[in-house]
One Martini backbone bead per residue (centre of mass of N, CA, C, O) as a GRO file, in nm:
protein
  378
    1UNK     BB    1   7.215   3.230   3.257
    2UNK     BB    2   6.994   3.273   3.056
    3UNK     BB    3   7.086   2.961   2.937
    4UNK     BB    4   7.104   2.798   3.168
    5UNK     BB    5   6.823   2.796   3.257
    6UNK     BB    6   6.697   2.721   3.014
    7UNK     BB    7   6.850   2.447   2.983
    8UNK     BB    8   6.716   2.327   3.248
    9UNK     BB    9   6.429   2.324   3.159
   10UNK     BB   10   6.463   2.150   2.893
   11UNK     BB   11   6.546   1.905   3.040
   12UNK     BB   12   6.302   1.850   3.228
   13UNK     BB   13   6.100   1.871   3.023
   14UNK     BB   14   6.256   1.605   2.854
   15UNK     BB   15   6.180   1.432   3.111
   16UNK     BB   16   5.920   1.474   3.168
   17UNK     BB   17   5.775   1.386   2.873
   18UNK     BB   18   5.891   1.122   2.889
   19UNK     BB   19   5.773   0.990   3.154
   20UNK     BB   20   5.471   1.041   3.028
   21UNK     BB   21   5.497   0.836   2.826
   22UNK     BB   22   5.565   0.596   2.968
   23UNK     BB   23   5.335   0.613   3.148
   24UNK     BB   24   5.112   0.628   2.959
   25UNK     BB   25   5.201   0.339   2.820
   26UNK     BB   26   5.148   0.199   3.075
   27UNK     BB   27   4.827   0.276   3.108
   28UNK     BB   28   4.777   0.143   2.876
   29UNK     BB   29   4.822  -0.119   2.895
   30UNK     BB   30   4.640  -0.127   3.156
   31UNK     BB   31   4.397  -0.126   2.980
   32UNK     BB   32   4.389  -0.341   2.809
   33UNK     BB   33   4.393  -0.576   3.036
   34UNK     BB   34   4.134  -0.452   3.125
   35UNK     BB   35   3.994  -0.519   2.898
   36UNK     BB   36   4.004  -0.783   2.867
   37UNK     BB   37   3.903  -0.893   3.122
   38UNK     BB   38   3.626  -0.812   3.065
   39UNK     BB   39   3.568  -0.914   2.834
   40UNK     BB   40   3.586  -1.182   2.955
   41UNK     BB   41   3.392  -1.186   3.209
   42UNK     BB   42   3.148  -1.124   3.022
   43UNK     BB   43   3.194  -1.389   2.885
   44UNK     BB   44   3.127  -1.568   3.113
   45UNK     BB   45   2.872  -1.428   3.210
   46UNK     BB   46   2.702  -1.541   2.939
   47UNK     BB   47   2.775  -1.832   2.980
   48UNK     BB   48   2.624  -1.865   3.256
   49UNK     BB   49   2.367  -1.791   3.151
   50UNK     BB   50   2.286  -1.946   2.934
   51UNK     BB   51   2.286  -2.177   3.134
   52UNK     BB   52   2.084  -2.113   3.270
   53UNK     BB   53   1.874  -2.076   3.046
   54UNK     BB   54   1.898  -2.355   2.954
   55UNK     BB   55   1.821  -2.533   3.173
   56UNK     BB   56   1.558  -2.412   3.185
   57UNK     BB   57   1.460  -2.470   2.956
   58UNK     BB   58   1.473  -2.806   2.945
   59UNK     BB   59   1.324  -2.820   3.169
   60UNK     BB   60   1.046  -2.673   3.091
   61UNK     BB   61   1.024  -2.854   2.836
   62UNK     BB   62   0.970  -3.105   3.013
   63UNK     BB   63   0.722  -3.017   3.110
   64UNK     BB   64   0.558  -2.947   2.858
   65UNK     BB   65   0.585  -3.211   2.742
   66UNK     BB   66   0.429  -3.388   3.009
   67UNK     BB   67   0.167  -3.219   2.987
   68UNK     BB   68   0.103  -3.263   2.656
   69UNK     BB   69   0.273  -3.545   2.653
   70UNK     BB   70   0.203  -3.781   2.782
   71UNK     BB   71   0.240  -4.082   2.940
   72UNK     BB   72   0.371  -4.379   2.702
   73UNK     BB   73   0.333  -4.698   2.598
   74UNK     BB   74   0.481  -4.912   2.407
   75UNK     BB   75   0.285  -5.111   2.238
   76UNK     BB   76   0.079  -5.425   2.298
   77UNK     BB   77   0.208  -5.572   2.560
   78UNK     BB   78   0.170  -5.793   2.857
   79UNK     BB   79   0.019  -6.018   2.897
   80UNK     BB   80  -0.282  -6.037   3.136
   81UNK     BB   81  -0.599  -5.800   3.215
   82UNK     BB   82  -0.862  -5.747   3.367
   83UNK     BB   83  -1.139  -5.552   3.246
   84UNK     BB   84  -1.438  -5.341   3.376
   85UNK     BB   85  -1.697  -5.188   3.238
   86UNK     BB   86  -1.931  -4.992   3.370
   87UNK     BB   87  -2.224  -4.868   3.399
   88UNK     BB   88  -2.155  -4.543   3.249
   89UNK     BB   89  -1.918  -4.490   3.194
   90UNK     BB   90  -1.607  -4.331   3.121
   91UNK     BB   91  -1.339  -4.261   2.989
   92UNK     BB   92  -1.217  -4.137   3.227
   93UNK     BB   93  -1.313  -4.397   3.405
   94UNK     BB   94  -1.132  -4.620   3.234
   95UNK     BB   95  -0.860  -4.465   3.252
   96UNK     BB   96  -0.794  -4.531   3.547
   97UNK     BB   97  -0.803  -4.810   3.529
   98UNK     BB   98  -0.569  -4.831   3.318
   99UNK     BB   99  -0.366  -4.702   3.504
  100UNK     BB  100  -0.426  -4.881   3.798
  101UNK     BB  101  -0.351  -5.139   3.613
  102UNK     BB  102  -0.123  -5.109   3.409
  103UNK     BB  103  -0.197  -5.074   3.100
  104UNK     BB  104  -0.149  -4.749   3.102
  105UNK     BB  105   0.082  -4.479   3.177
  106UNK     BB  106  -0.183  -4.302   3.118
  107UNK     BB  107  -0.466  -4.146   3.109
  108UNK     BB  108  -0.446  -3.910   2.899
  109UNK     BB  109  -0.318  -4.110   2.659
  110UNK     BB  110  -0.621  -4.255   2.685
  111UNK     BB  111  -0.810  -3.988   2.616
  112UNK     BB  112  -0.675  -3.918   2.388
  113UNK     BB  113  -0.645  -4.160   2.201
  114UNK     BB  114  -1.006  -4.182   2.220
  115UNK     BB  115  -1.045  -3.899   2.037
  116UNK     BB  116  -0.889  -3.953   1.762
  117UNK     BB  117  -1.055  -4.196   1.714
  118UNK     BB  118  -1.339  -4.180   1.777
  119UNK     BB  119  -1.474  -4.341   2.084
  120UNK     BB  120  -1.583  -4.162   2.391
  121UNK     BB  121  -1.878  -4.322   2.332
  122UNK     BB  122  -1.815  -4.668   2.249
  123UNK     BB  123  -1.837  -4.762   2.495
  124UNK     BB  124  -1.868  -5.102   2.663
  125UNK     BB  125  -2.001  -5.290   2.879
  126UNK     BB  126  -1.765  -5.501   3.039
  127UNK     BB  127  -1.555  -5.768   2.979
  128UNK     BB  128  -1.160  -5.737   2.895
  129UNK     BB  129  -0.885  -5.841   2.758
  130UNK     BB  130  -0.549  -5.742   2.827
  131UNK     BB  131  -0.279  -5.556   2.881
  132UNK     BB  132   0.038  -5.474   2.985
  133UNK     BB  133   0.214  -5.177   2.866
  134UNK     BB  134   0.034  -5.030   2.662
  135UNK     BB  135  -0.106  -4.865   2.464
  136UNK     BB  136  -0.322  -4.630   2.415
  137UNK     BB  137  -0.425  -4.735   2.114
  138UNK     BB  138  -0.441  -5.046   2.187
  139UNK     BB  139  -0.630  -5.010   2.393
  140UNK     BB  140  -0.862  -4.915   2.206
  141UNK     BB  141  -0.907  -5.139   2.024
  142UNK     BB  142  -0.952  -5.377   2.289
  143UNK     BB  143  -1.244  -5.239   2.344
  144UNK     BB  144  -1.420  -5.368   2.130
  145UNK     BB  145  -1.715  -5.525   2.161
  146UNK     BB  146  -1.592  -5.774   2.014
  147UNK     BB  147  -1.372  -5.832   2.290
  148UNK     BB  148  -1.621  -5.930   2.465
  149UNK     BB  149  -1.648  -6.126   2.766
  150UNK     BB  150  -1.835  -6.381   2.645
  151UNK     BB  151  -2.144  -6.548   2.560
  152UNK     BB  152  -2.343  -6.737   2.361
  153UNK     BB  153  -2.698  -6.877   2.490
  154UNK     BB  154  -2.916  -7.084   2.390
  155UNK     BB  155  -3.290  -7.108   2.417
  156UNK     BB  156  -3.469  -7.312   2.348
  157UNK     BB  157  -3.808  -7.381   2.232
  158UNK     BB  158  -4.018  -7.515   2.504
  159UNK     BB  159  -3.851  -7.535   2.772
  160UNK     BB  160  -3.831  -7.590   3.071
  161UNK     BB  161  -3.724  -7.439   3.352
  162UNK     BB  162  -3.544  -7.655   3.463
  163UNK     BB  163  -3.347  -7.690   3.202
  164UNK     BB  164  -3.244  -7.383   3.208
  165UNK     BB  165  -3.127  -7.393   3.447
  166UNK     BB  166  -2.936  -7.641   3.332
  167UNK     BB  167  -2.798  -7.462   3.127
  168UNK     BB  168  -2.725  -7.239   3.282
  169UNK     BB  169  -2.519  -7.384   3.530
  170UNK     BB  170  -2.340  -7.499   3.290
  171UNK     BB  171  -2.249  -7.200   3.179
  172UNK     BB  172  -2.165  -7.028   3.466
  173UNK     BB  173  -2.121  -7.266   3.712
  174UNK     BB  174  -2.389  -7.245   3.868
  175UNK     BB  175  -2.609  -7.311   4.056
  176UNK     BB  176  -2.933  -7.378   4.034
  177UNK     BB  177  -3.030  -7.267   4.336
  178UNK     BB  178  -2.944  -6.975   4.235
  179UNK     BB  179  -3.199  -6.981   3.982
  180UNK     BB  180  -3.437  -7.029   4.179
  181UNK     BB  181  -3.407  -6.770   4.345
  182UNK     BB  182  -3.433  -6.596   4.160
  183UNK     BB  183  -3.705  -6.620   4.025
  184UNK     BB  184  -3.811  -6.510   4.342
  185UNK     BB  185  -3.750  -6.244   4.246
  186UNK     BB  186  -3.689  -5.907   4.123
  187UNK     BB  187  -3.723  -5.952   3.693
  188UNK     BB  188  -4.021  -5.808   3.613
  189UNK     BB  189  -4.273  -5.948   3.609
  190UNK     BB  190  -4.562  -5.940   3.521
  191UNK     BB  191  -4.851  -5.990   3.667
  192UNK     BB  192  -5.000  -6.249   3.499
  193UNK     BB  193  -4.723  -6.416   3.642
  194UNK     BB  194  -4.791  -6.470   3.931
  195UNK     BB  195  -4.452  -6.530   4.006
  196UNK     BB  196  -4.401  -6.692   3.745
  197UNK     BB  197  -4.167  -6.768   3.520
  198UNK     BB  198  -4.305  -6.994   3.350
  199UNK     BB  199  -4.360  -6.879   3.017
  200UNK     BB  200  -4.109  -6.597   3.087
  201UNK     BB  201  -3.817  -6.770   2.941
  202UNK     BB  202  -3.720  -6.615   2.696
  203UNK     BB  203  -3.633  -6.782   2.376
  204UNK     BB  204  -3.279  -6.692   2.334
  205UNK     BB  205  -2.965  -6.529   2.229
  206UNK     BB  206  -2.746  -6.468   2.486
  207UNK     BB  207  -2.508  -6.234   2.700
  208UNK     BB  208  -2.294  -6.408   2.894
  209UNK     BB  209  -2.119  -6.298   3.188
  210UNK     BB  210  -1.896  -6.361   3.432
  211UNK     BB  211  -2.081  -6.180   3.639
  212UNK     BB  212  -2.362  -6.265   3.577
  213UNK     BB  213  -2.636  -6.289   3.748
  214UNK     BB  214  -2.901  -6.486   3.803
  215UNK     BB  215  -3.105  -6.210   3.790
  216UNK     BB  216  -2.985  -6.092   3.520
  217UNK     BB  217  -3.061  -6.315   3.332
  218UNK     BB  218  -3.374  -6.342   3.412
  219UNK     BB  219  -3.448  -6.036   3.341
  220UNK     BB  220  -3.353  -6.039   3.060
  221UNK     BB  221  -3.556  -6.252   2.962
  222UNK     BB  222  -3.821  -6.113   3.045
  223UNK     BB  223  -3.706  -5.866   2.854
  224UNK     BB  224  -3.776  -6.014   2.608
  225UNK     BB  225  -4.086  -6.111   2.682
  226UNK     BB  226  -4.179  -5.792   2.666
  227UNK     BB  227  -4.093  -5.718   2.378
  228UNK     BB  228  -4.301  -5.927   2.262
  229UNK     BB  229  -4.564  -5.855   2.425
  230UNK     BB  230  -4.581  -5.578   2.267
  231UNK     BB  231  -4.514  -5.636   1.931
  232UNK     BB  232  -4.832  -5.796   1.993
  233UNK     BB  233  -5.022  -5.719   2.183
  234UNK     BB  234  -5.138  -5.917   2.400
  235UNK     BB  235  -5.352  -5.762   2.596
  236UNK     BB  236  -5.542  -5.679   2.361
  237UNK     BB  237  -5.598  -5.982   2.207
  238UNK     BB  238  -5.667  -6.150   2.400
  239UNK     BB  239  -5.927  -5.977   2.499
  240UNK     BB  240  -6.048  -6.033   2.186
  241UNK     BB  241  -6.040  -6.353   2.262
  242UNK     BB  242  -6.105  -6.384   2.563
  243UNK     BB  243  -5.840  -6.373   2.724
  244UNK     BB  244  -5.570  -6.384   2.934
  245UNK     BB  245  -5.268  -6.388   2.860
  246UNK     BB  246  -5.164  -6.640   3.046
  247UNK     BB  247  -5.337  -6.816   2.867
  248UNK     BB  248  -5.157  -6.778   2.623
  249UNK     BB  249  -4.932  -6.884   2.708
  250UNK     BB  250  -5.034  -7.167   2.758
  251UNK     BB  251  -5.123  -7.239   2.466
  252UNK     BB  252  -4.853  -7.228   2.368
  253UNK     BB  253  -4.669  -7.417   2.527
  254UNK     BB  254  -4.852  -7.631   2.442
  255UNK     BB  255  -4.809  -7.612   2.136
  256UNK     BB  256  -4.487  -7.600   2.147
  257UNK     BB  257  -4.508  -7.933   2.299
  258UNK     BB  258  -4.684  -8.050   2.023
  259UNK     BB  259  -4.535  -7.984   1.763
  260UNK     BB  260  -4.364  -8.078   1.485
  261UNK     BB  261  -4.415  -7.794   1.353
  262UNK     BB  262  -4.489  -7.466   1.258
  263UNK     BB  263  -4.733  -7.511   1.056
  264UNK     BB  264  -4.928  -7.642   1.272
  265UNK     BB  265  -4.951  -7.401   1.510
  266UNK     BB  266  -5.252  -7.310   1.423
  267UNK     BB  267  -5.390  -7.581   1.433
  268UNK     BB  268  -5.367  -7.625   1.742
  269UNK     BB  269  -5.500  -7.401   1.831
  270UNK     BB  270  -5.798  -7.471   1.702
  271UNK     BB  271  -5.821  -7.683   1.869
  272UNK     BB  272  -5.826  -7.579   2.161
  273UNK     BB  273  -6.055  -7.357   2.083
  274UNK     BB  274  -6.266  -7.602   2.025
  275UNK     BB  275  -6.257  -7.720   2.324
  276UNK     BB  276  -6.348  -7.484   2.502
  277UNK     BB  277  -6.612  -7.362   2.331
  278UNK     BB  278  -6.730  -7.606   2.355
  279UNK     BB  279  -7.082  -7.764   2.358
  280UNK     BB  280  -6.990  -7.915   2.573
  281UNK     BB  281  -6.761  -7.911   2.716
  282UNK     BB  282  -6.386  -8.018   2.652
  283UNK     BB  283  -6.077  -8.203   2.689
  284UNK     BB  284  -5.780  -8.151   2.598
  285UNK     BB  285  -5.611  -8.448   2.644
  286UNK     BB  286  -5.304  -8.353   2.719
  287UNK     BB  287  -4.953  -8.503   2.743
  288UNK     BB  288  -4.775  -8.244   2.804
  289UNK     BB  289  -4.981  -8.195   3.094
  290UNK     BB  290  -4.909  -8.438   3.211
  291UNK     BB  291  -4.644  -8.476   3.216
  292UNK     BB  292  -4.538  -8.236   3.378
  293UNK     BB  293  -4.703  -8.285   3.621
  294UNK     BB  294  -4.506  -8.537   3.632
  295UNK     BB  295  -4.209  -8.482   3.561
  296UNK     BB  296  -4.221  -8.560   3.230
  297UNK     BB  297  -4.132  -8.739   2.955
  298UNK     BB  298  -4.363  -8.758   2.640
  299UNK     BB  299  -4.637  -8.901   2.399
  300UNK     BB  300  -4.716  -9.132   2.605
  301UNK     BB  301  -4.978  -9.206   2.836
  302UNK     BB  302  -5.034  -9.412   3.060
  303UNK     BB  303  -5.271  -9.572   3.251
  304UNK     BB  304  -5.122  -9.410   3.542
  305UNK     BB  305  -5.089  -9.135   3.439
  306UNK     BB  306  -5.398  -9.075   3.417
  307UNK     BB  307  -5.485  -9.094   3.710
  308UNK     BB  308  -5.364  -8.835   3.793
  309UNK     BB  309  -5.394  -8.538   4.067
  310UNK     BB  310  -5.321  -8.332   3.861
  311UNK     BB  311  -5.385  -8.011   3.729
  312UNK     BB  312  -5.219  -8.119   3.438
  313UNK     BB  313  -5.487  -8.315   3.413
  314UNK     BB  314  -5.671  -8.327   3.144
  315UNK     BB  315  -5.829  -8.546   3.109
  316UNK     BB  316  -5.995  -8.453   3.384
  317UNK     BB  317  -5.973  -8.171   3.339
  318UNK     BB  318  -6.100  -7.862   3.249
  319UNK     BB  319  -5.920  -7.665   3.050
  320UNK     BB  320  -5.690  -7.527   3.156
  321UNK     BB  321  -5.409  -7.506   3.315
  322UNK     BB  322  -5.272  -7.312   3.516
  323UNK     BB  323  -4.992  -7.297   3.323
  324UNK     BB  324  -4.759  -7.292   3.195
  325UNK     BB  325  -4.518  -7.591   3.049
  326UNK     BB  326  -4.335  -7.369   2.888
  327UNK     BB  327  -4.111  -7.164   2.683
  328UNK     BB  328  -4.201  -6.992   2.453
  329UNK     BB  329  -4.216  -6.867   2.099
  330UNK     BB  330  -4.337  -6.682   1.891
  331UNK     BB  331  -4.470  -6.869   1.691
  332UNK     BB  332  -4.654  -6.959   1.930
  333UNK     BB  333  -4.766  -6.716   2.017
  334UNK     BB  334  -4.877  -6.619   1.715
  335UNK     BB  335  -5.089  -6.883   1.708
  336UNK     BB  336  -5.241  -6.814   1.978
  337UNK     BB  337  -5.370  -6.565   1.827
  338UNK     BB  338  -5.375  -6.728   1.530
  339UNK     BB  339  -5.591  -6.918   1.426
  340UNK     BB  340  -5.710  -7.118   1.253
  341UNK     BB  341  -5.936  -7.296   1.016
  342UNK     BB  342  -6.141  -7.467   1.177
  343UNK     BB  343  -6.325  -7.798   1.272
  344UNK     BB  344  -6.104  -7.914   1.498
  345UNK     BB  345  -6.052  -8.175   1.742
  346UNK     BB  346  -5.785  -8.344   1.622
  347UNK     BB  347  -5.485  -8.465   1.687
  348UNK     BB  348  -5.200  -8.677   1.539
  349UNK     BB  349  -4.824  -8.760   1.542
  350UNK     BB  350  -4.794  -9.036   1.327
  351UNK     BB  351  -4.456  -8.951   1.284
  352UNK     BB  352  -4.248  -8.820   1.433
  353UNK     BB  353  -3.960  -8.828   1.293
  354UNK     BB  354  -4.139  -8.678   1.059
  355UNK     BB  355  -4.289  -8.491   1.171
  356UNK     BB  356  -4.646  -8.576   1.126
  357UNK     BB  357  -4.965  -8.436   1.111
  358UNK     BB  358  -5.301  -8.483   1.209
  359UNK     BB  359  -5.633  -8.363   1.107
  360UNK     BB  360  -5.966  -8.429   1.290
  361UNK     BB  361  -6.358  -8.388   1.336
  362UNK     BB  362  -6.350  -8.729   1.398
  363UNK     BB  363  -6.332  -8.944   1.567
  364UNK     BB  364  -6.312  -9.198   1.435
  365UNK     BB  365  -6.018  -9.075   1.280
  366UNK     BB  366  -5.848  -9.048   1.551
  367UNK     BB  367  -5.821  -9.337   1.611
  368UNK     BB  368  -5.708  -9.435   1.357
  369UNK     BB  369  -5.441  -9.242   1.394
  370UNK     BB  370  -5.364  -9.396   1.637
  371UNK     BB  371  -5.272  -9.641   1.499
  372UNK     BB  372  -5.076  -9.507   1.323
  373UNK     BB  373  -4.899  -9.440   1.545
  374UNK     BB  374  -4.814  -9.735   1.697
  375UNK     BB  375  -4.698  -9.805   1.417
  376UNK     BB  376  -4.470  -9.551   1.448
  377UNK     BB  377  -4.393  -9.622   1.737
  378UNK     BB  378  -4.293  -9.963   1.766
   0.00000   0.00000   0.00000
C-alpha cells in the first residue's frame, strides 16, 4: 500500500511538474511577445514624439529665421518707381517707405542692409528713381546722391530778373507768374534789399529737383547771395567806402551790365565812384542804367531814349538809380568794393564784338573814343 501511495505521488506530481512546465513555457512565450509589443509601442511612441519635436523645430527655426533673416527679394528689381527722401529722414523712415512703396521686401532687410554698406547717415533728401521688387542692398546702391533726380541751372551772371524768371520757368514748366508771386514772400531777403529781389537773385550753378517750389528756388538764390555778402564783408567794407550795401549792389549791378571783360571792371566802378565823388557831381550818364528804366536792352540810347522820365535814366538825374539794374556775380560785387586807382571819368566800349573797351580822364578823348564807337558799331 505505501508502495501504491507512493506510486501515485510520484505520477502526480510528475504531471503535476509537466503541467508547470508547460504554463511556464507558455507564459514565458506570452512575456518575450508582450514584450516585443512594448517594445514596439516605445518604438513607435519615440518615433511620434521625434515628429512632433522635428515639427515644432521645423516651425520654430522658420520663425527665429524669418525674425533673424527678414524677407528680401533677389535681384535689380523692374520698372520704375519715385521715391522721395524729405530732409531729417532717417534709414529706418526711408526703410518704410521703400517697404509701402513695393521696392524691397521688408523694412529691416533695407535696415541691415543699409548699416553693412556703413551708409545710414548717408543719405540725401530729394528723389530717386527706384525699382520694385529689389533687393534691399542693390536698393542701398540707387540712393546714392549722384543718383538724384535733379537738373543743374545756371543762372549767368548779369541776367535782369526778369529774365532768370523766364528762364526758371523754362527749366521747371512753371509759370513766371509763379516765381513773380514768390519774390514777394518771405526768401530771406536782407534788410537793406527793401523787399525787392532784383540785384539779389545770386548767378550760379543751382541743383533744381522737380518738387522744388518757386519760394524754395528763390530762397536757395537769395542764400546764395548772402553767403557771398558774408565772405566779403559787404556791410563792413561798404561802410568803409561810405556807401551802404544795397549801394554797393546797385553799382555792381551797373559795372556787371556795362563791363566787356572781367578785367575791365574795377576801371568801371573807379568811374562811377569818380562821376558820384566829383565836385560839382557828374551824372553817371549810364545807358544800362536807361535802357533798364525803359525794359530794353541795347548799349546805343536813342535821341528819344534820352527824354525818359524814368528814375533810372541817368542822364538826366544824379547820383545812383533806385536799386540795382541786374544780377551781379562775385567778379562785380568785389570790383565795386575795389575799384581800381585813377582819375578816369569816361570810359566807352569802343569794339563790342572784341569787347575792347578805352578809359579816359578828357572829355575831348571821349568824343574821340565816341566816334571810334560809332564806327566799328555801324
Amino acid at each position: 500500500m505505501d508502495f501504491l501511495l507512493g506510486g501515485d505521488e510520484d505520477e502526480g506530481s510528475r504531471r503535476t511538474r509537466r503541467g508547470s512546465r508547460s504554463q511556464h513555457g507558455r507564459s514565458r512565450r506570452r512575456n518575450r511577445r508582450n514584450r516585443r509589443k512594448g517594445r514596439a509601442a516605445s518604438f513607435l511612441a519615440v518615433l511620434v514624439v521625434l515628429g512632433v519635436l522635428g515639427g515644432v523645430g521645423y516651425f520654430g527655426y522658420t520663425w527665429v529665421r524669418s525674425v533673424v533673416i527678414p524677407k528680401d527679394y533677389a535681384g535689380q528689381g523692374t520698372g520704375e518707381v519715385t521715391i522721395e527722401i524729405k530732409e531729417g529722414a532717417t534709414a529706418s523712415d526711408v526703410a518704410q517707405t521703400l517697404e509701402a512703396k513695393g521696392v524691397v521686401a521688408s523694412a529691416r532687410a533695407f535696415v541691415n542692409a543699409i548699416g553693412q554698406a556703413g551708409k545710414s547717415s548717408a543719405l540725401q533728401p530729394g528723389q530717386y528713381t527706384m525699382r520694385s521688387h529689389m533687393s534691399a542692398a542693390a536698393a542701398v546702391a540707387l540712393l546714392d546722391p549722384a543718383n538724384r533726380i535733379l537738373s543743374h541751372l545756371t543762372i549767368p551772371e548779369g541776367l535782369r530778373l526778369s529774365k532768370i524768371f523766364t528762364t526758371l520757368s523754362t527749366a521747371t514748366g512753371r509759370p513766371v507768374k509763379d516765381f513773380e508771386a514768390a519774390a514777394k514772400s518771405d526768401i530771406g531777403l536782407p534788410g537793406y534789399a527793401k523787399g525787392r529781389l532784383e540785384g539779389f537773385a545770386f548767378p550760379a550753378t543751382y541743383e533744381i529737383t522737380p518738387k522744388m517750389s518757386p519760394e524754395a528756388i528763390l530762397t536757395a538764390m537769395v542764400t546764395r547771395f548772402t553767403q557771398t555778402a558774408e565772405r566779403v564783408d559787404l556791410e563792413g567794407q561798404a561802410s568803409a567806402l561810405g556807401r551802404s550795401p544795397r549801394d554797393i549792389i546797385t553799382i555792381a549791378s551797373i559795372i556787371q551790365a556795362e563791363a566787356g571783360s572781367q578785367e575791365d571792371m574795377p576801371k568801371i566802378a573807379r568811374v562811377i565812384y569818380n562821376r558820384l565823388g566829383r565836385s560839382p557831381q557828374m551824372k553817371l550818364e549810364m545807358d544800362s542804367t536807361l535802357m533798364y528804366g525803359l525794359g530794353k536792352y541795347g548799349i546805343a540810347a536813342s535821341s528819344a531814349d534820352l527824354k525818359s522820365k524814368s528814375l533810372y535814366n541817368t542822364y538826366n538825374r544824379l547820383g545812383l538809380p533806385p536799386g540795382p539794374i541786374a544780377n551781379p556775380g562775385d567778379h562785380a560785387i568785389d570790383a565795386a568794393l575795389n575799384p581800381a586807382k585813377g582819375d578816369w571819368l569816361y570810359f566807352v566800349t569802343v569794339d563790342p564784338k572784341k569787347h575792347i573797351t578805352k578809359f579816359t580822364a578828357s572829355e575831348a578823348e571821349f568824343w574821340k573814343l565816341r566816334d571810334e564807337f560809332n564806327r566799328n558799331h555801324n
